[in-house]
LOGUGU-525939 format. One record per residue (C-alpha): x, y, z. Coordinates in nm, 4 decimals. Example, Ala and Ser with C-alpha at 12.3 -4.5 7.8 and 13.67 -1.06 7.14 Angstrom:
+----------+----------+----------+
|       xx |       yy |       zz |
+----------+----------+----------+
|   1.2300 |  -0.4500 |   0.7800 |
|   1.3670 |  -0.1060 |   0.7140 |
+----------+----------+----------+
//
This chain:
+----------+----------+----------+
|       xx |       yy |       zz |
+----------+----------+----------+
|   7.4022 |   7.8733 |   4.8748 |
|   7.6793 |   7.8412 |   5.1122 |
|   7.9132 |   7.9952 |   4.8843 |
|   7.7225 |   8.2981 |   4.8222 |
|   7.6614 |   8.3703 |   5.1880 |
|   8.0411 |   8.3748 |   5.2343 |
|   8.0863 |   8.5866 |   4.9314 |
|   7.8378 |   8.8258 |   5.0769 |
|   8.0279 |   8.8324 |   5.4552 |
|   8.3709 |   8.8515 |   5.2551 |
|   8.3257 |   9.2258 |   5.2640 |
|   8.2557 |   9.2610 |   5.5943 |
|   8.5053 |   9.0488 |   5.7512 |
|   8.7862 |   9.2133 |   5.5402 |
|   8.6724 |   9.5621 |   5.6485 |
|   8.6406 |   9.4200 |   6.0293 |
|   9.0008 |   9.2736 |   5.9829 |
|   9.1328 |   9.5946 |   5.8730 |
|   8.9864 |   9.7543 |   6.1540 |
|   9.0945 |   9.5512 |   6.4235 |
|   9.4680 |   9.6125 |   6.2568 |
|   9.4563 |   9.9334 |   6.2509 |
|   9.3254 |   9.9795 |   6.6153 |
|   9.6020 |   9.6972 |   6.7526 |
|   9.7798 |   9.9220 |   7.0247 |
|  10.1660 |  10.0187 |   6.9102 |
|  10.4200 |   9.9268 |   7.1413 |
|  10.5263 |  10.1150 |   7.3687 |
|  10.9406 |  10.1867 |   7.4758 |
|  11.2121 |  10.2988 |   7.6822 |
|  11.5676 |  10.4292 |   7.5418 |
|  11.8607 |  10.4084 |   7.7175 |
|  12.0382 |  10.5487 |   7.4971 |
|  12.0740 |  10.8984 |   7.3378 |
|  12.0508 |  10.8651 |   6.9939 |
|  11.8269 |  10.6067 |   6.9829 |
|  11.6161 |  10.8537 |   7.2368 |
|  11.6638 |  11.0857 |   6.9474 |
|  11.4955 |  10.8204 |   6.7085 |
|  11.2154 |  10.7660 |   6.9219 |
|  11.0516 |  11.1315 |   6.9466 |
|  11.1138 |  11.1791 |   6.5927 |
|  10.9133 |  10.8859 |   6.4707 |
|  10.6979 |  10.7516 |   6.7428 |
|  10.3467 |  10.9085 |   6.8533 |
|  10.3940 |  11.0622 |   7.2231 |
|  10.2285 |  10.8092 |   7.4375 |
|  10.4391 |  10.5730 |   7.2688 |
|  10.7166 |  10.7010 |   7.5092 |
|  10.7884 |  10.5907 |   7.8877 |
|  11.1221 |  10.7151 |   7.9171 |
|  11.4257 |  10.8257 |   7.7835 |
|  11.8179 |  10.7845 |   7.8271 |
|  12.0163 |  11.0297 |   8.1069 |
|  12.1438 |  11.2071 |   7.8307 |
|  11.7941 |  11.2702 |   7.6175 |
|  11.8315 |  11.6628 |   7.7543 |
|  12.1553 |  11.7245 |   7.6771 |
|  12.1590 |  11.9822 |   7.4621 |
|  12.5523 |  11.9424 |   7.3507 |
|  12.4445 |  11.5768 |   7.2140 |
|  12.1235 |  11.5881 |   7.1389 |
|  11.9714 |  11.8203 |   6.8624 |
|  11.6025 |  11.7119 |   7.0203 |
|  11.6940 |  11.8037 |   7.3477 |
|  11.3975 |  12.0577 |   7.4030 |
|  11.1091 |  11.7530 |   7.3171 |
|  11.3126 |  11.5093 |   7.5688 |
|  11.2118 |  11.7035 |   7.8207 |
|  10.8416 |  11.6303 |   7.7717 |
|  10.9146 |  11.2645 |   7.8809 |
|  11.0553 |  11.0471 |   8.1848 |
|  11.4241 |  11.0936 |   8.2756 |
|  11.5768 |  10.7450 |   8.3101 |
|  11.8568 |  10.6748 |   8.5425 |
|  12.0683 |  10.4213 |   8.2665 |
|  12.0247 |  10.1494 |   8.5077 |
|  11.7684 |   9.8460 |   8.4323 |
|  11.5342 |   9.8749 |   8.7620 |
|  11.3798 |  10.1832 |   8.6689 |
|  11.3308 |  10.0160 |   8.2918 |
|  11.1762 |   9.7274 |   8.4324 |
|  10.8886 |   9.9636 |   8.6207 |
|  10.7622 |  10.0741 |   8.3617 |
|  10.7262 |   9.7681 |   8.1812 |
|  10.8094 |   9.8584 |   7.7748 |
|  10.7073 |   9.6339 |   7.5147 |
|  11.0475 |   9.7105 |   7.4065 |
|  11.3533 |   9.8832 |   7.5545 |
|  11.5680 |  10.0292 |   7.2092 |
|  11.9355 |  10.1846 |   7.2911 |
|  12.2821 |  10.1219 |   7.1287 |
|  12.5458 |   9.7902 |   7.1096 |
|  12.7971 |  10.0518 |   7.2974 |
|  12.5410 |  10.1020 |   7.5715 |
|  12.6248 |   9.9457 |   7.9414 |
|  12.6532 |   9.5566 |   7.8488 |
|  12.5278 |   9.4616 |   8.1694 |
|  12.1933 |   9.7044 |   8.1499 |
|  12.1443 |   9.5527 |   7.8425 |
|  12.2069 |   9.1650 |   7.9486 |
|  12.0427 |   9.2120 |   8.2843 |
|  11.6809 |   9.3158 |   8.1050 |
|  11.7348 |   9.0201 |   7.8447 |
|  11.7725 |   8.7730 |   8.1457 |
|  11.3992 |   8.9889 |   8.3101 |
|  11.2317 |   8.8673 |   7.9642 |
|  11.2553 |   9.2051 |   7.8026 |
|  11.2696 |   9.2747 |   7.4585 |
|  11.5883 |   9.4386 |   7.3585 |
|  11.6679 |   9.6324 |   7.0327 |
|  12.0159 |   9.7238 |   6.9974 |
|  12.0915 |   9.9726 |   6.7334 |
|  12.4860 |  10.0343 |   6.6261 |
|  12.6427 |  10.3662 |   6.5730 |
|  12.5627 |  10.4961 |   6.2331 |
|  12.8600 |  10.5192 |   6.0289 |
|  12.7621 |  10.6609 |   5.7119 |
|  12.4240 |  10.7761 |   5.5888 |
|  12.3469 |  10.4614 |   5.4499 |
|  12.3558 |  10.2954 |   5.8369 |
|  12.1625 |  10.5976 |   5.9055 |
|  11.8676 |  10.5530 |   5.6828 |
|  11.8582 |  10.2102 |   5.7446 |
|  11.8383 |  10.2817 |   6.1375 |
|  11.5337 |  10.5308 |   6.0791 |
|  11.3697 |  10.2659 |   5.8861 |
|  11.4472 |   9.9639 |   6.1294 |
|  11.3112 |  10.2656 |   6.4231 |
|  11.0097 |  10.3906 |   6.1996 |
|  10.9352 |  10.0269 |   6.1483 |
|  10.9650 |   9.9308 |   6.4712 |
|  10.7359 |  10.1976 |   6.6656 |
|  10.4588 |  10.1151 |   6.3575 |
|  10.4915 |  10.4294 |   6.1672 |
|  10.7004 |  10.3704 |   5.8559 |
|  10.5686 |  10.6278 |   5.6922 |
|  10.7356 |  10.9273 |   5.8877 |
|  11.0583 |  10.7303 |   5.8618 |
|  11.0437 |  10.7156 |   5.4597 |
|  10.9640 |  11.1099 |   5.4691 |
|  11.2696 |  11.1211 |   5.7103 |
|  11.4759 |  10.9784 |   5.4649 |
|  11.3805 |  11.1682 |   5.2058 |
|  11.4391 |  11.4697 |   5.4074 |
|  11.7926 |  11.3538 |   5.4029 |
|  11.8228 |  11.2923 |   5.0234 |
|  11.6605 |  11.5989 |   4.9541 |
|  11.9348 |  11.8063 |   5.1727 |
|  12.2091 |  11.5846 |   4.9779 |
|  12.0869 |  11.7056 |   4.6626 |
|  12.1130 |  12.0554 |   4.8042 |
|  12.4646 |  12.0256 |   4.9406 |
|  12.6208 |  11.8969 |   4.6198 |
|  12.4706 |  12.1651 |   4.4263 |
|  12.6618 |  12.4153 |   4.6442 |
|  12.9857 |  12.2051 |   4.6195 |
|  13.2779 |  12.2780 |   4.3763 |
|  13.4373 |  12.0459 |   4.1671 |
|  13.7479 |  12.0678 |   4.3492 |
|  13.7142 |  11.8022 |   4.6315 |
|  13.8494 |  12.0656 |   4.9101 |
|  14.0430 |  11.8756 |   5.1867 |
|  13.8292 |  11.9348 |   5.5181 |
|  14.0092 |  11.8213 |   5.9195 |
|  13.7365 |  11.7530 |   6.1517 |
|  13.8692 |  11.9198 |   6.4531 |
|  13.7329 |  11.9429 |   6.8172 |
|  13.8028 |  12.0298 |   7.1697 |
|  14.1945 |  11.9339 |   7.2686 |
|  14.2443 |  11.8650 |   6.9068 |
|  14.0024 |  11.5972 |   6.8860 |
|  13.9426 |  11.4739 |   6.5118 |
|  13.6965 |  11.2922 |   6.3503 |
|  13.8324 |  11.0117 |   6.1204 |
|  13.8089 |  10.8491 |   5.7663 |
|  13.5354 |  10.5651 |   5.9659 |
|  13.3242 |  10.8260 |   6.0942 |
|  12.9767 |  10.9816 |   6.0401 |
|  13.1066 |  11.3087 |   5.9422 |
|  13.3194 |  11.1877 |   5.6824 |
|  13.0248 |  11.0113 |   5.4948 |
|  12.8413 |  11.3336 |   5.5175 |
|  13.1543 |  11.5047 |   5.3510 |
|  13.2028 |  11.2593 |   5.0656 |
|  12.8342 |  11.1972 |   5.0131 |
|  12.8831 |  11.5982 |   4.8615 |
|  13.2264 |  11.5334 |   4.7276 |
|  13.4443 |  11.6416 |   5.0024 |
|  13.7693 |  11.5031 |   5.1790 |
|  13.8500 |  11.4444 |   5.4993 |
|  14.1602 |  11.4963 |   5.5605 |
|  14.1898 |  11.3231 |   5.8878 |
|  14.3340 |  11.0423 |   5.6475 |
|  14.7089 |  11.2560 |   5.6384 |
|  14.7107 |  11.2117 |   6.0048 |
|  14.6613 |  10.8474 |   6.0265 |
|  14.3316 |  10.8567 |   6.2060 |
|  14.0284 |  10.6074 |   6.1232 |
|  13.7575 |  10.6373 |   6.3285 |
|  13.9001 |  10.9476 |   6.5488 |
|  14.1506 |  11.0219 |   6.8084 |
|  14.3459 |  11.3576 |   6.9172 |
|  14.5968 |  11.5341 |   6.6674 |
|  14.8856 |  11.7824 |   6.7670 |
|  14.8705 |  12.0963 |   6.7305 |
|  15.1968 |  12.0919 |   6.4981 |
|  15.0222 |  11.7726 |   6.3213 |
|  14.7298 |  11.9955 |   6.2238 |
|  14.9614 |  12.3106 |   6.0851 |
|  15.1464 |  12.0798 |   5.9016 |
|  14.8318 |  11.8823 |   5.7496 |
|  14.7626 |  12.1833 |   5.5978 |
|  14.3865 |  12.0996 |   5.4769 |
|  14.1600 |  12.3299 |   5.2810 |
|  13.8968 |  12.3966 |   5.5484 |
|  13.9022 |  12.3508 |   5.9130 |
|  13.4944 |  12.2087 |   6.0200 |
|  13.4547 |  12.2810 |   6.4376 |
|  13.1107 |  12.2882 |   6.6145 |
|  13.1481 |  12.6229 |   6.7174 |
|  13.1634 |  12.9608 |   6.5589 |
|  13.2546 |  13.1552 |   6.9012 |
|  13.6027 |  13.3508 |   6.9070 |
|  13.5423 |  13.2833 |   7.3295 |
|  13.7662 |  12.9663 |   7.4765 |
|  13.6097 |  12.9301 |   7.7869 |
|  13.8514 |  12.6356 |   7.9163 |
|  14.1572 |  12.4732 |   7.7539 |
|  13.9821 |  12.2189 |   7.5430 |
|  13.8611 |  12.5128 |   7.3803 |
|  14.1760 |  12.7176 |   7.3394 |
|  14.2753 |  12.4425 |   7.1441 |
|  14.0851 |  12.5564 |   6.8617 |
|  14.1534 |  12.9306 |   6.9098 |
|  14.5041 |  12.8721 |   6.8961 |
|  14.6377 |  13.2001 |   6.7231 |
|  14.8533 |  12.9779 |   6.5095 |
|  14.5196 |  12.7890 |   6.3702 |
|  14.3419 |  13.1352 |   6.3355 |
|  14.6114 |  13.2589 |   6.1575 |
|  14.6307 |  12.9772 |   5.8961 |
|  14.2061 |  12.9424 |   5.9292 |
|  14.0264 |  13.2240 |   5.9995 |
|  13.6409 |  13.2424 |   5.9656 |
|  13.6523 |  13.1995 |   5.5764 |
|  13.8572 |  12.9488 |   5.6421 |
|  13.6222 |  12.7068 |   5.8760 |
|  13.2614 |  12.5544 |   5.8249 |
|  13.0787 |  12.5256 |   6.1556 |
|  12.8113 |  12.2144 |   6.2264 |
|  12.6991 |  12.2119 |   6.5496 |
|  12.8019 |  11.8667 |   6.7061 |
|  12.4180 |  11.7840 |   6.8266 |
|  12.3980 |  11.7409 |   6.4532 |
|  12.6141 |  11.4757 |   6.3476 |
|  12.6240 |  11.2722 |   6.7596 |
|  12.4169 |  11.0762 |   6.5868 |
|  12.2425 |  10.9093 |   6.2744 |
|  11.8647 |  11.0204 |   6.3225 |
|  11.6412 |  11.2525 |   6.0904 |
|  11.8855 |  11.5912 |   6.2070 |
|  12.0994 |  11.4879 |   5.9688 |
|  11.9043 |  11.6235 |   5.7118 |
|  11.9851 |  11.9632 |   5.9001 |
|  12.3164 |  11.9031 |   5.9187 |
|  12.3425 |  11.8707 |   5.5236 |
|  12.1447 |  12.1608 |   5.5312 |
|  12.3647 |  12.3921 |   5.7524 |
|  12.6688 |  12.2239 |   5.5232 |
|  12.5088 |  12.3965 |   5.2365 |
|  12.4778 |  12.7445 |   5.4410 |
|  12.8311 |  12.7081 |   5.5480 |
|  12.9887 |  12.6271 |   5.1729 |
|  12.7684 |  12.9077 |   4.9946 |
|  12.8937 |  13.1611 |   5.2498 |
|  13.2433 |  13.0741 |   5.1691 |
|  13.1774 |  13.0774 |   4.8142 |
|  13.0489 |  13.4728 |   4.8094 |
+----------+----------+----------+
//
């Protein structure tokens, strides 16, 4: 008799456990850092979110810039943090080591995320993020996002693996240990920061760059305007004259800051970019 009363309740008590999992709150954070800010509004629900990093409404490092402004501005130091009492505080290995020690020693939870370094790292992050605010479900359609836009890039890439130098204000490039060179080989391109000895990035010459020679130059920024120096650099009529517009692919740098779900866009505007020198 026993038995078949607790075959009857079995039912119930499942469907009561499965209720009271699926009501259990989801925690709520604070990012101090801006591209785990980034991961934050694109996977967790709203309320989820007391605060974000100093740098959430940047718009020249973050592509989610606009949404940051819907939540708390955070100062990067740990007292404000500590107000508003997160279940967990997420932000980056390369954020202030003292912020970060000082709320492990208060008895919060830290998550430290590295800098992506290839879009592997990066998927993995959005899973360990989608994961971690409960909602792994919009970080697996994140990821396929990206995959998606790979598959799109590569069919709009020619067989010839085109050299492509990373270059930035003051001559800034982007090395063979960086982001933007998985992006690049992930859709059988080269970067050719490797001629100039650069890993993970540092500045190049201007008479290093003309003598490089690469196929394509890829900058953040279509404008023929240099509004300062750092800028100029770029403009340089003796780049201009060896890469003109059909001679550069432009990804704005909010893109690629950061491994997050934008870089699906960034494959995406990689695509625009290579069909439009194709034509």
């Amino acid at each position: 008799m026993r038995a078949r009363a607790w075959l009857a309740l079995a039912p119930a008590l499942i469907a009561a456990l499965s209720t009271a999992a699926i009501a259990a709150p989801r925690p709520r954070l604070a990012s101090i850092n801006v591209c785990t800010d980034q991961l934050l509004i694109a996977l967790a629900d709203p309320d989820q979110i007391l605060g974000l990093s100093p740098y959430a409404r940047d718009a020249a490092q973050s592509y989610l810039a606009a949404q940051a402004g819907r939540f708390p501005k955070l100062s990067g130091e740990a007292e404000d943090v500590l107000m508003l009492k997160p279940d967990i505080v997420v932000g980056g290995r390369y954020t202030r080591r003292a912020t970060r020690e000082f709320l492990k020693q208060q008895g919060q939870r830290v998550v430290e995320f590295d800098a992506a370094r290839t879009l592997d790292e990066a998927r993995a992050q959005i899973t360990m993020m989608g994961d971690l605010v409960g909602h792994p479900d919009r970080a697996a359609a994140a990821n396929a996002r990206i995959d998606a836009a790979i598959a799109r890039a590569r069919k709009a890439t020619s067989d010839k693996p085109f050299r492509v130098l990373p270059l930035e204000r003051r001559g800034w490039v982007s090395g063979s240990g960086s982001l933007i060179t998985s992006l690049l080989a992930t859709v059988g391109l080269v970067n050719a920061a490797d001629g100039l000895g650069i890993r993970l990035g540092g500045f190049a010459s201007l008479e290093a760059v003309v003598s490089l020679r690469p196929d394509y130059l890829l900058v953040s920024e279509a404008s023929d305007f240099a509004e300062d120096e750092g800028r100029a650099f770029v403009l340089h009529p003796a780049l201009e004259g060896l890469f003109p517009p059909s001679k550069r692919l432009t990804i704005p740098e909010n893109l690629t800051v950061c491994g997050g779900p934008m870089l699906a866009d960034a494959l995406d505007r990689l695509t625009t970019e290579l069909t439009r020198l194709e034509r």
